[in-house]
C-alpha positions in Angstrom: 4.6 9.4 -17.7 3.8 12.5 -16.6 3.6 13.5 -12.3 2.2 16.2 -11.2 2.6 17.3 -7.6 -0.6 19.0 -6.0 0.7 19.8 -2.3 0.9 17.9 0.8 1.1 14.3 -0.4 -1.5 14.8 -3.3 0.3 13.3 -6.5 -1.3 13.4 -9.9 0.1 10.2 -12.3 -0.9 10.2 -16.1 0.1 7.8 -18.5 -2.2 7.2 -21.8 -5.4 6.0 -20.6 -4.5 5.8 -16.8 -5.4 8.5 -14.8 -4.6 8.1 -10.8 -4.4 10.4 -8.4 -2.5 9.3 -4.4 -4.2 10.9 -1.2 -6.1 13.3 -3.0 -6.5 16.0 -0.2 -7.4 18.8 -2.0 -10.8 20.5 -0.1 -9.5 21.7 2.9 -5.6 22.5 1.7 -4.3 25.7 1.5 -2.1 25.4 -0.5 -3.6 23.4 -3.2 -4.2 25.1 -6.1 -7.2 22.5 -7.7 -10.5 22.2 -7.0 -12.3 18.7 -7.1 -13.9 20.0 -10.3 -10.7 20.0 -12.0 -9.9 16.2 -11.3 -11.7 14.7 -14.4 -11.3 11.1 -16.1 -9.4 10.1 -13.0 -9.3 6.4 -13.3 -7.7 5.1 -10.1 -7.4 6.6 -6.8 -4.4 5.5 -4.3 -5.4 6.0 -0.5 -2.1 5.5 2.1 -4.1 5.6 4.9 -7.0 6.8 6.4 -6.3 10.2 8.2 -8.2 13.3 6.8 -5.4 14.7 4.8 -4.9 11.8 3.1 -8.2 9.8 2.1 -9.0 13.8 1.5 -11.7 14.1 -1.3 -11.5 10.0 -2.1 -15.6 9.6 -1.9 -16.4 12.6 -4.1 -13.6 11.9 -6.7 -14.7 8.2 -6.8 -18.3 9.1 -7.3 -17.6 12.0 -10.1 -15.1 9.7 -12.2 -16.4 6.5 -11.0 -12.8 5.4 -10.4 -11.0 1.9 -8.7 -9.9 3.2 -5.1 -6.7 0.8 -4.0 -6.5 1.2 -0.5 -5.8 -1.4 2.3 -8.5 -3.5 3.5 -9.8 -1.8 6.6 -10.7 1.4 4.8 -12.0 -0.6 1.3 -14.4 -1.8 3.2 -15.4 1.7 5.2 -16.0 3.3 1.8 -17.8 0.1 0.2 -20.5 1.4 2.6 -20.6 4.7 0.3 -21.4 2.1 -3.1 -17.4 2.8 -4.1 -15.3 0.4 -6.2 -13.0 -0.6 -4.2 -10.1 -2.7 -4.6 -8.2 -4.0 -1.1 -4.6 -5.0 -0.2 -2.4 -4.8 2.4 1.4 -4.6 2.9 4.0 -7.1 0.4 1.1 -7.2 -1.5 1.8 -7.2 -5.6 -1.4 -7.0 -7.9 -1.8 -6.8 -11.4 -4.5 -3.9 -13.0 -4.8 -3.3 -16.4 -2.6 0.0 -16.2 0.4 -1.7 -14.7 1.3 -3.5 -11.3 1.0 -1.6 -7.4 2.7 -2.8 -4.6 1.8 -1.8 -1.1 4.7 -1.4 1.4 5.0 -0.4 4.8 5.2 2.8 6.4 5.3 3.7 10.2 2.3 5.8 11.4 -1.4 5.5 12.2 -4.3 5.3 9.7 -7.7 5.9 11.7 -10.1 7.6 10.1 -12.9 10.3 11.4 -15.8 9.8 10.8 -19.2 12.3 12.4 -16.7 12.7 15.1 -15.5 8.7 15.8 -12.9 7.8 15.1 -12.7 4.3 13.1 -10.1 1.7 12.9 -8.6 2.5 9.1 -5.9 -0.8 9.0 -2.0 -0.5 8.5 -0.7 2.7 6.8 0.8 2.1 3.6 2.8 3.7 0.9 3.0 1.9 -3.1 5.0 1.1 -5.7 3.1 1.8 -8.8 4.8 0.6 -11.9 3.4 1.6 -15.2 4.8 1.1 -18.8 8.2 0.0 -16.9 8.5 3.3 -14.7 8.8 2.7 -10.9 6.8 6.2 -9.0 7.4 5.5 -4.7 4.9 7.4 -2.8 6.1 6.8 1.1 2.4 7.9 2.3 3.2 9.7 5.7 6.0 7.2 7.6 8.9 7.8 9.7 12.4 6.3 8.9 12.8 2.3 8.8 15.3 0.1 7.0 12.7 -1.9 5.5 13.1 1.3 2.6 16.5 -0.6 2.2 14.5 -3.2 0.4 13.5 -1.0 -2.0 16.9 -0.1 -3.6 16.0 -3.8 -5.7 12.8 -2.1 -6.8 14.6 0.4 -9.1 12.7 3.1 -8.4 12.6 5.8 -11.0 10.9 8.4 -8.5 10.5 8.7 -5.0 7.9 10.7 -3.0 8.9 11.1 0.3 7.8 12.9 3.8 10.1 15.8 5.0 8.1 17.8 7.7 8.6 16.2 10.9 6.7 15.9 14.0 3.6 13.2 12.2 6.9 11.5 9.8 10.3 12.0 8.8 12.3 15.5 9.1 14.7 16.2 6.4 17.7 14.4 8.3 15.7 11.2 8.4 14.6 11.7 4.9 17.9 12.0 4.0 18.4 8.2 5.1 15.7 7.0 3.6 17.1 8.7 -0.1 20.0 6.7 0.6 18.5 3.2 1.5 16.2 3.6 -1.6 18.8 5.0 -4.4 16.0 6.3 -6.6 17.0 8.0 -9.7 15.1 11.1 -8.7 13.6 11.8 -5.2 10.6 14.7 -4.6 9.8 16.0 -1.1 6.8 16.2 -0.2 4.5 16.5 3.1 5.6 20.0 4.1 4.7 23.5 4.6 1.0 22.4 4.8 0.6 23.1 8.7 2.9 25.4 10.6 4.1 22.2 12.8 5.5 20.5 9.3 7.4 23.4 8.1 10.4 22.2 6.4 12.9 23.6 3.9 12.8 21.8 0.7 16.4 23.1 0.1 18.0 21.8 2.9 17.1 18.6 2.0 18.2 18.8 -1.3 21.5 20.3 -0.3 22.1 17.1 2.3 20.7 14.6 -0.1 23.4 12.7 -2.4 20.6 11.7 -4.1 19.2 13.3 -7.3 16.9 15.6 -5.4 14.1 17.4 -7.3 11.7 20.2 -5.9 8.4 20.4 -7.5 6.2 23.2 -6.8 2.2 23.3 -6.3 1.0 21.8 -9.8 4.3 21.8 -11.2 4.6 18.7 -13.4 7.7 16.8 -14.1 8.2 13.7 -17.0 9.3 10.4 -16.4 
């Protein structure tokens, strides 16, 4: 399996014929280094929650690659409305897809999304579990601490994608904890240095993490 990190929370999974891509904010980010145009045969898109720079470039991706958005339910059904397949869960949710199994877990924040200047009711935030060909990825989605991450030191997790900036989640102190409740073989920081208010040191949490703590860079892939 093959993870490719694209900035903020954007994470790029490839495994033979599966192709997904988590909170694909990519328009908008400077420090992404894609374009849109280079996101093709993407098979499956994962949407944490519904704030801007996460759900990102969801409805374009979708429409170019005509791929399977899993989401929770509140925002499944705001981009149903744009003809998308969709397919909704919700928290302690386990599914089956044809590319592995995805479990949605919780995560402490907000989800609402914007939309012409509204702002809509997006449903619980979320993070997953994706499994495929027996390797465990965690992506947190944006969350501050909780010991419910305890519960996912039985998951086995092979690699962990977790917040780090502060202020909208965890700070690297907090993340720290959470390393520790989860025991992932590897753990990647991610949600940082994207704003000025989430700037974080990437090294610092790797120097106060026991975990096995690995830095990727923007479109820097690692194997699992």
């Amino acid at each position: 399996m093959k993870l490719t990190f694209l900035g903020h929370s954007a994470l790029l999974i490839e495994e033979g014929n599966f192709k997904g891509i988590v909170d694909p904010f990519i328009t908008g980010n400077s420090l992404c280094e894609t374009c849109v145009d280079d996101l093709v045969n993407i098979t499956h898109i994962f949407v944490t929650h519904g704030h801007n720079d996460h759900i990102g470039d969801t409805i374009n991706i979708a429409k170019r690659n005509k791929a399977l958005i899993i989401t929770n339910a509140e925002i499944s059904a705001y981009l149903g409305k744009f003809n998308l397949r969709t397919h909704a869960m919700h928290i302690g949710g386990r599914t089956k897809f044809d590319f592995g199994t995805v479990k949605m877990t919780n995560a402490l924040h907000g989800s609402g999304i914007s939309d012409n200047g509204n702002m809509i009711y997006g449903g619980n935030p979320g993070g997953f579990v994706i499994e495929v060909n027996g390797k465990k990825i965690y992506h947190a989605g944006d969350t501050g601490l909780t010991y419910d991450m305890k519960l996912l030191e039985d998951e086995k997790i092979d690699v962990a994608f977790l917040p780090i900036g502060g202020n909208y989640t965890m700070d690297i102190d907090d993340a720290v904890k959470a390393a520790d409740f989860i025991k992932a073989k590897t753990v990647v920081p991610m949600h940082y240095n994207t704003f000025k208010i989430i700037n974080a040191d990437p090294e610092t949490f790797k120097d106060k993490a026991a975990s096995n703590v690995k830095i990727l860079n923007i479109n820097e892939s690692m194997n699992v």
